[in-house]
ZADO-1210 file (C-alpha; in nm, 4 decimals, padded with zeros to 6 digits):
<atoms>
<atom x="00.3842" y="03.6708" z="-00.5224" code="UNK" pos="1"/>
<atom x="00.2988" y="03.4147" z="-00.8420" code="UNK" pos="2"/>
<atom x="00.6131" y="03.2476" z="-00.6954" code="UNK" pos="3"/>
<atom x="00.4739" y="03.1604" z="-00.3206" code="UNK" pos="4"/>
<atom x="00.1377" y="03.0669" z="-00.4681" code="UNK" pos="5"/>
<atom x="00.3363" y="02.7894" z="-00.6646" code="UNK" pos="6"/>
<atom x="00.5404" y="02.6871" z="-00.3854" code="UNK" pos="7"/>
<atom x="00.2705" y="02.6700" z="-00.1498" code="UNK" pos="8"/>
<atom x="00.0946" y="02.4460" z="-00.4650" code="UNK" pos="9"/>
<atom x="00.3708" y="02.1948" z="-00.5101" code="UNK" pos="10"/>
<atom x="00.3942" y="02.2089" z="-00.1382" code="UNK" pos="11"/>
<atom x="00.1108" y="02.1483" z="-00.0570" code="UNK" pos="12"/>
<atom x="00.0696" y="01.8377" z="-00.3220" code="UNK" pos="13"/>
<atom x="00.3963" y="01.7265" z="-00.1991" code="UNK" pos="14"/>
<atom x="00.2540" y="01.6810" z="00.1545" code="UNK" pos="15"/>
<atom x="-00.0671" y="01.5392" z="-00.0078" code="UNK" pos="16"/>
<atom x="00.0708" y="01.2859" z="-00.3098" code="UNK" pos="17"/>
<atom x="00.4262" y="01.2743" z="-00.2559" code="UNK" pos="18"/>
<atom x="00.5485" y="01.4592" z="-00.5854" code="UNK" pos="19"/>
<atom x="00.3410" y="01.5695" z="-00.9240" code="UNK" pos="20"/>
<atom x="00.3949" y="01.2023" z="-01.0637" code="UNK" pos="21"/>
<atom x="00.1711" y="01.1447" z="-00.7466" code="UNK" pos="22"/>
<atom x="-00.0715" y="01.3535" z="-00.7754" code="UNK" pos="23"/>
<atom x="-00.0972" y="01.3054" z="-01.1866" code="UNK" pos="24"/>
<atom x="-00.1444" y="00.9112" z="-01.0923" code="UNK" pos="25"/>
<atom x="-00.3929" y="00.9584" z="-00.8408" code="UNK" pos="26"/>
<atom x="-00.6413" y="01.1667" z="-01.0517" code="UNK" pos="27"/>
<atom x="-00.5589" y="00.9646" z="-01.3545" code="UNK" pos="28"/>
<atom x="-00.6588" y="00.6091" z="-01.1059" code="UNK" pos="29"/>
<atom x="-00.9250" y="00.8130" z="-00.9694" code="UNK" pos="30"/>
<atom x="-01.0701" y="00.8592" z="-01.2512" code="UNK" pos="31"/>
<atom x="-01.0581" y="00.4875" z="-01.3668" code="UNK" pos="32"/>
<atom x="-01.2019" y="00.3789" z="-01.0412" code="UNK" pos="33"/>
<atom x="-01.5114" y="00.6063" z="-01.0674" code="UNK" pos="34"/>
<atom x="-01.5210" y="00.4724" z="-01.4305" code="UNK" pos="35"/>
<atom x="-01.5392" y="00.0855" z="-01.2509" code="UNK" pos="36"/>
<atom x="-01.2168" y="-00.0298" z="-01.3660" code="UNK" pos="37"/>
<atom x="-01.1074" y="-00.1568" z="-01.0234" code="UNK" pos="38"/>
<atom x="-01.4479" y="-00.3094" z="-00.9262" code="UNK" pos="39"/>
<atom x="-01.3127" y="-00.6712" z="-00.9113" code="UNK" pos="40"/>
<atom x="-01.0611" y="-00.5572" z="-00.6714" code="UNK" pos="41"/>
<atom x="-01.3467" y="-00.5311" z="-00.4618" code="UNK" pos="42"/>
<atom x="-01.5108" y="-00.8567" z="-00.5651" code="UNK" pos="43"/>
<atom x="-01.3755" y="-01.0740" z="-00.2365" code="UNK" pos="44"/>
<atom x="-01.4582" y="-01.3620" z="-00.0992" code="UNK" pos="45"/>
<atom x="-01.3665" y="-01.3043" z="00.2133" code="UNK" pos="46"/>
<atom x="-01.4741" y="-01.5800" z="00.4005" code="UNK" pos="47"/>
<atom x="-01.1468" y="-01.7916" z="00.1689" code="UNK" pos="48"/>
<atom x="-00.8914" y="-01.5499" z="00.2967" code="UNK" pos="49"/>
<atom x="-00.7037" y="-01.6633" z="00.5967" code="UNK" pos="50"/>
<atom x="-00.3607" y="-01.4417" z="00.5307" code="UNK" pos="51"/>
<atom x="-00.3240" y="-01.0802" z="00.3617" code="UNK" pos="52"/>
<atom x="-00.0199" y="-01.0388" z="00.1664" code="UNK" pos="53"/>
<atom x="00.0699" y="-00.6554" z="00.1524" code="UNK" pos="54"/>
<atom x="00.2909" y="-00.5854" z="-00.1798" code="UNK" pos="55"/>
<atom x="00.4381" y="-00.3111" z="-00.3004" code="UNK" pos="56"/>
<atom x="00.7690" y="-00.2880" z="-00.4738" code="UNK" pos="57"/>
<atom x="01.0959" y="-00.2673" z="-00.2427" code="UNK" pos="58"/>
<atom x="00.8797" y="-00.4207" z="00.0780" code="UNK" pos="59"/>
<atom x="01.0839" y="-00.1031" z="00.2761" code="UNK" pos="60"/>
<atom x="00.8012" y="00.1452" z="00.3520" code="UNK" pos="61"/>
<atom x="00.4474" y="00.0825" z="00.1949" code="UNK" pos="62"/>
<atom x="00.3864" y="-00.3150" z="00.2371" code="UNK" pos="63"/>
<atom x="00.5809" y="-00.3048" z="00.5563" code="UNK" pos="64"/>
<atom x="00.3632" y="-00.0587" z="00.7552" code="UNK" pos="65"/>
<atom x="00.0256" y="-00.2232" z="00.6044" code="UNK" pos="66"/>
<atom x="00.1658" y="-00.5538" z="00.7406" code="UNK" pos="67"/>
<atom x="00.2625" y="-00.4603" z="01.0822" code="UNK" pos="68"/>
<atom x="-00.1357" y="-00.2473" z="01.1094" code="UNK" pos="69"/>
<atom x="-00.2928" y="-00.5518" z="00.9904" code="UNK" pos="70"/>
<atom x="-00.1446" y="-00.7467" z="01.2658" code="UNK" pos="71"/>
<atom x="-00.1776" y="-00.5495" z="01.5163" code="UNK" pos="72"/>
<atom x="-00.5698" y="-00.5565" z="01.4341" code="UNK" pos="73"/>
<atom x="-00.5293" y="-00.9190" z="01.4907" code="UNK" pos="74"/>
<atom x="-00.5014" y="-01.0534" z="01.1125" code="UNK" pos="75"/>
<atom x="-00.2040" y="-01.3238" z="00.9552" code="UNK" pos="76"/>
<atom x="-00.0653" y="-01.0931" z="00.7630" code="UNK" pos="77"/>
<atom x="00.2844" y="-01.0637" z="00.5610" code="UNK" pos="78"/>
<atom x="00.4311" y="-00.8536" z="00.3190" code="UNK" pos="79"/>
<atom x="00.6801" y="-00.8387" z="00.0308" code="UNK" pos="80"/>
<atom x="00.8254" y="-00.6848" z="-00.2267" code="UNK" pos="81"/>
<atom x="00.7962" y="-00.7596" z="-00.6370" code="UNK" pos="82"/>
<atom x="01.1758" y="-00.5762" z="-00.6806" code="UNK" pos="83"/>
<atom x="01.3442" y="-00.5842" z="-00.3651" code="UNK" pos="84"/>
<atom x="01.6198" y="-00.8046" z="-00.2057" code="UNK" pos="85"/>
<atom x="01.6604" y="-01.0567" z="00.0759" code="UNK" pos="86"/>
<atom x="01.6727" y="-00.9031" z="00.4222" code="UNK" pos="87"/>
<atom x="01.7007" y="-00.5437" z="00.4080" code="UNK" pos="88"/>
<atom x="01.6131" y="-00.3143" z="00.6555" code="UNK" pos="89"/>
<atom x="01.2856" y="-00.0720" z="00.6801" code="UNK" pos="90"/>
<atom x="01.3312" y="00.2830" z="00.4923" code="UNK" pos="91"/>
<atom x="01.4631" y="00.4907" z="00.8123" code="UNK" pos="92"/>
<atom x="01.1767" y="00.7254" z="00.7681" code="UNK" pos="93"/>
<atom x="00.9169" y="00.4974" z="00.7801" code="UNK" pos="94"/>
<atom x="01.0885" y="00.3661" z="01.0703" code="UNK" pos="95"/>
<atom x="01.0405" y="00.6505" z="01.2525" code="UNK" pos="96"/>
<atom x="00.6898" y="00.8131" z="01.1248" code="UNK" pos="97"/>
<atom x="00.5622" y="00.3870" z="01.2252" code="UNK" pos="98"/>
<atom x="00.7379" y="00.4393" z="01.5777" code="UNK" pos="99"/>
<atom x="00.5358" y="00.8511" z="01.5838" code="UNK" pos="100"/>
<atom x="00.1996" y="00.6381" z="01.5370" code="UNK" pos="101"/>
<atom x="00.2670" y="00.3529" z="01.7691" code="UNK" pos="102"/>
<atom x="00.4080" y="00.1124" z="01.5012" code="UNK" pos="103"/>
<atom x="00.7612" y="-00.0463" z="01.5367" code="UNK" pos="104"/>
<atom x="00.9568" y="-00.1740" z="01.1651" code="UNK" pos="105"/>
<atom x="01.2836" y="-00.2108" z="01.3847" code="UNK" pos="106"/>
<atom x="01.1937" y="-00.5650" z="01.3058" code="UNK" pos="107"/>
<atom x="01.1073" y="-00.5712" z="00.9448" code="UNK" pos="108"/>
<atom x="01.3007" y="-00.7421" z="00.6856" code="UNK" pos="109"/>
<atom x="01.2445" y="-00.7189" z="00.3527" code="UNK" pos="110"/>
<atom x="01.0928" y="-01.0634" z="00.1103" code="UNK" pos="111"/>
<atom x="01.1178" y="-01.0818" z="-00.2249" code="UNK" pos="112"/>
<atom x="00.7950" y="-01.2419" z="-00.3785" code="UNK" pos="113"/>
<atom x="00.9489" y="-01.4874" z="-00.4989" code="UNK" pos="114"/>
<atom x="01.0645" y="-01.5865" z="-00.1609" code="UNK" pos="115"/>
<atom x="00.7020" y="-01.6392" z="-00.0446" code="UNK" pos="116"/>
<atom x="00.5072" y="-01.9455" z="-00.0433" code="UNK" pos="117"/>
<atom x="00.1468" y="-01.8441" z="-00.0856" code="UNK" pos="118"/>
<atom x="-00.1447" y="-02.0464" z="-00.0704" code="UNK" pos="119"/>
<atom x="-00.5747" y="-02.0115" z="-00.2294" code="UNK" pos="120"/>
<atom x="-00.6276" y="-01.8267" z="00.1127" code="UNK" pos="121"/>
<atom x="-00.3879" y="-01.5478" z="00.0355" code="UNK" pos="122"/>
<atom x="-00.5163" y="-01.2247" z="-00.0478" code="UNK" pos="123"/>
<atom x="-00.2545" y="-01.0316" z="-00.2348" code="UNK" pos="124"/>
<atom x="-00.3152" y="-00.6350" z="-00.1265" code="UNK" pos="125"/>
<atom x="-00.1228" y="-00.3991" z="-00.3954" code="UNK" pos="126"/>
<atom x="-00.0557" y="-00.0422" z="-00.3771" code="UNK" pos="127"/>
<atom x="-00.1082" y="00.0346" z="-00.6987" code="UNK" pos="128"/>
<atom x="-00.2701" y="-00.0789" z="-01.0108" code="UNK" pos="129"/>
<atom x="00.0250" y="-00.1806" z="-01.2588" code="UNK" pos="130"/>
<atom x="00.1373" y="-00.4002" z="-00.9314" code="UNK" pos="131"/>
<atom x="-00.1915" y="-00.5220" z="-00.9121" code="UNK" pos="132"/>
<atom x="-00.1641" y="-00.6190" z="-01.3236" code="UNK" pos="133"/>
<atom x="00.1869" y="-00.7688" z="-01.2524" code="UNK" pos="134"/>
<atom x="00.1004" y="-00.9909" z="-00.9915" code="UNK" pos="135"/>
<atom x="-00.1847" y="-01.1047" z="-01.2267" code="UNK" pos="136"/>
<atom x="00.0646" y="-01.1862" z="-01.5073" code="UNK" pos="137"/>
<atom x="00.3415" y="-01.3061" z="-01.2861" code="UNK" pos="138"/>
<atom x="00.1114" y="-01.6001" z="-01.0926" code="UNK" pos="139"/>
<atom x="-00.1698" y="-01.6434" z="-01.3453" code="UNK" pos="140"/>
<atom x="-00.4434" y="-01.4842" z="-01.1583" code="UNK" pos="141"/>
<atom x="-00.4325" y="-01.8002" z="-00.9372" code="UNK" pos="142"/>
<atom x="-00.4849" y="-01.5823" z="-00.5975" code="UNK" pos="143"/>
<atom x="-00.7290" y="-01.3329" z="-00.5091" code="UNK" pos="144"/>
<atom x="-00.5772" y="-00.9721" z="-00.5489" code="UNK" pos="145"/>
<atom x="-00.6908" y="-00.6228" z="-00.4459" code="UNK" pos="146"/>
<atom x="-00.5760" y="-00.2723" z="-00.4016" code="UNK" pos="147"/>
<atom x="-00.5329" y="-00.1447" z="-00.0477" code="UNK" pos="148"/>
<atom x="-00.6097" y="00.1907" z="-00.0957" code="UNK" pos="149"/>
<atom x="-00.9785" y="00.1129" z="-00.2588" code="UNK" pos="150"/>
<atom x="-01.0713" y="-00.0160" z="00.0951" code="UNK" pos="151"/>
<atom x="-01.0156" y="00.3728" z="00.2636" code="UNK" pos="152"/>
<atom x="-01.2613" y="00.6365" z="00.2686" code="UNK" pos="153"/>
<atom x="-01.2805" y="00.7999" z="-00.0168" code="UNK" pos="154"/>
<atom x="-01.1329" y="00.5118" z="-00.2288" code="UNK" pos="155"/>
<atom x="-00.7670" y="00.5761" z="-00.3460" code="UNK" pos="156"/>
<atom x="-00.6789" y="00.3034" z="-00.6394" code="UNK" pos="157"/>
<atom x="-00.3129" y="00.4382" z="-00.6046" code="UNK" pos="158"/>
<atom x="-00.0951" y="00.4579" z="-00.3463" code="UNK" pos="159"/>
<atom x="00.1835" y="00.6254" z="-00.3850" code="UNK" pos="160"/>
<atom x="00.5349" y="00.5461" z="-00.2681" code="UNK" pos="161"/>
<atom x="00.6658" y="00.7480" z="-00.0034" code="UNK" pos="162"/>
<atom x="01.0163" y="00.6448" z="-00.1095" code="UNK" pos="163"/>
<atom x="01.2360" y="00.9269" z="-00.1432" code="UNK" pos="164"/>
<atom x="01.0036" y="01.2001" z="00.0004" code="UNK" pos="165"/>
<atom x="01.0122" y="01.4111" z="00.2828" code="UNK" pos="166"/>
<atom x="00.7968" y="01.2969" z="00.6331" code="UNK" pos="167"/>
<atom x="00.5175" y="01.4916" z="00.5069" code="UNK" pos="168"/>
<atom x="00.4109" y="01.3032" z="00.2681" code="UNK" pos="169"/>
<atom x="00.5185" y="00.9556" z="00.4975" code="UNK" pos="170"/>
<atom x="00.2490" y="01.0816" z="00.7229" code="UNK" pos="171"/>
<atom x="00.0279" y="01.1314" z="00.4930" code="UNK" pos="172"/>
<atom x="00.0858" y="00.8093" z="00.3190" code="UNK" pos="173"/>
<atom x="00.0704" y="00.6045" z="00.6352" code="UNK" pos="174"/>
<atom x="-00.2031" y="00.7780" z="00.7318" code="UNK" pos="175"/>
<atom x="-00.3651" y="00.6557" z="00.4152" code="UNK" pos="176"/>
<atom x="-00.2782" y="00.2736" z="00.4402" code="UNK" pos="177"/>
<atom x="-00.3327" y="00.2666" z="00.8370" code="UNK" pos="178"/>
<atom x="-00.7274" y="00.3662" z="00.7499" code="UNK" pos="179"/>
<atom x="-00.6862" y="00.1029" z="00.4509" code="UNK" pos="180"/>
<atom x="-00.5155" y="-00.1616" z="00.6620" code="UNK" pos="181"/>
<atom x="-00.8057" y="-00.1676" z="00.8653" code="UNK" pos="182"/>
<atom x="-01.0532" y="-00.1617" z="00.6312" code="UNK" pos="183"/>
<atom x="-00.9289" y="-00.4845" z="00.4963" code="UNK" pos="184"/>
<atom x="-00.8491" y="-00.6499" z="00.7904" code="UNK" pos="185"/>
<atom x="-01.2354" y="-00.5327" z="00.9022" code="UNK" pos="186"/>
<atom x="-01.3499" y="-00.6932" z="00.5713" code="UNK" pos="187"/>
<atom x="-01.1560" y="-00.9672" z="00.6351" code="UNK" pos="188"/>
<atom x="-01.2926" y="-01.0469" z="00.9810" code="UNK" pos="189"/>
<atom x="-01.6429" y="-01.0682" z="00.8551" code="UNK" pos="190"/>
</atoms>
């Protein structure tokens, strides 16, 4: 029986964090975060932001659905991607697990950042820290930046990418930015 108590294991953090990579990441952000590395994430002025900017890093499945709950909840919101190319498609999956909790990405196209003209009322929303750190390098640190999944209950620093996994997991995941989506876009209204 060792066998089925493993399986059920990586199952069960499959369904949870995508793969072990996830699940490593999240307790090693975790940790960070209850350590107060991400504080400044946190540190918004909110009453400067007029657009979120959802990035993550092919703008097919993450970024996407956090754009399309943000405006739904009545915020100017966009998203892109800091490795993706011009006009692609949603991720089929996230197509469909969007459409299972009244989302639609039939529309969605993908941006690449570069692509974007942003502006000082642009909050950039990452999914994870080392996109949070790129965007930081890439434009200077000239725009406010924060991760999405520090504004869900409990805080998740890391996000991780659904990309390749099964609908488990998607759920899960969307699940995740959905009650982060709208924790920004609450902050955001205030």
């Amino acid at each position: 029986m060792p066998g089925g108590i493993e399986m059920l294991s990586r199952k069960s953090i499959e369904g949870r964090f995508g793969s072990r990579r996830g699940f490593i990441r999240h307790i090693r952000y975790s940790v960070l975060h209850k350590l107060g590395r991400y504080q400044p994430y946190m540190a918004i002025d909110w009453r400067s932001i007029d657009r979120l900017v959802f990035v993550c890093k092919g703008n097919i499945c993450r970024s996407a659905f956090a754009e399309v709950v943000a405006k739904k909840e009545g915020f100017s919101a966009v998203s892109c991607g800091i490795d993706t190319i011009e006009n692609a498609p949603a991720n089929e999956n996230a197509i469909r697990v969007a459409q299972e909790m009244g989302y639609s990405l039939i529309q969605h196209r993908t941006t690449p950042i570069q692509s974007l003209t942003l502006t000082k009322s642009d909050l950039l929303v990452a999914m994870e820290p080392l996109q949070a750190t790129f965007l930081a390098k890439y434009l200077g640190r000239q725009y406010p930046c924060t991760l999405l999944g520090l504004w869900a209950t409990p805080a998740l620093p890391y996000v991780h990418d659904p990309y390749g996994g099964g609908e488990e997991y998607f759920r899960s995941c969307f699940g995740v930015i959905k009650m982060s989506a709208c924790g920004v876009a609450a902050n955001a209204g205030k």
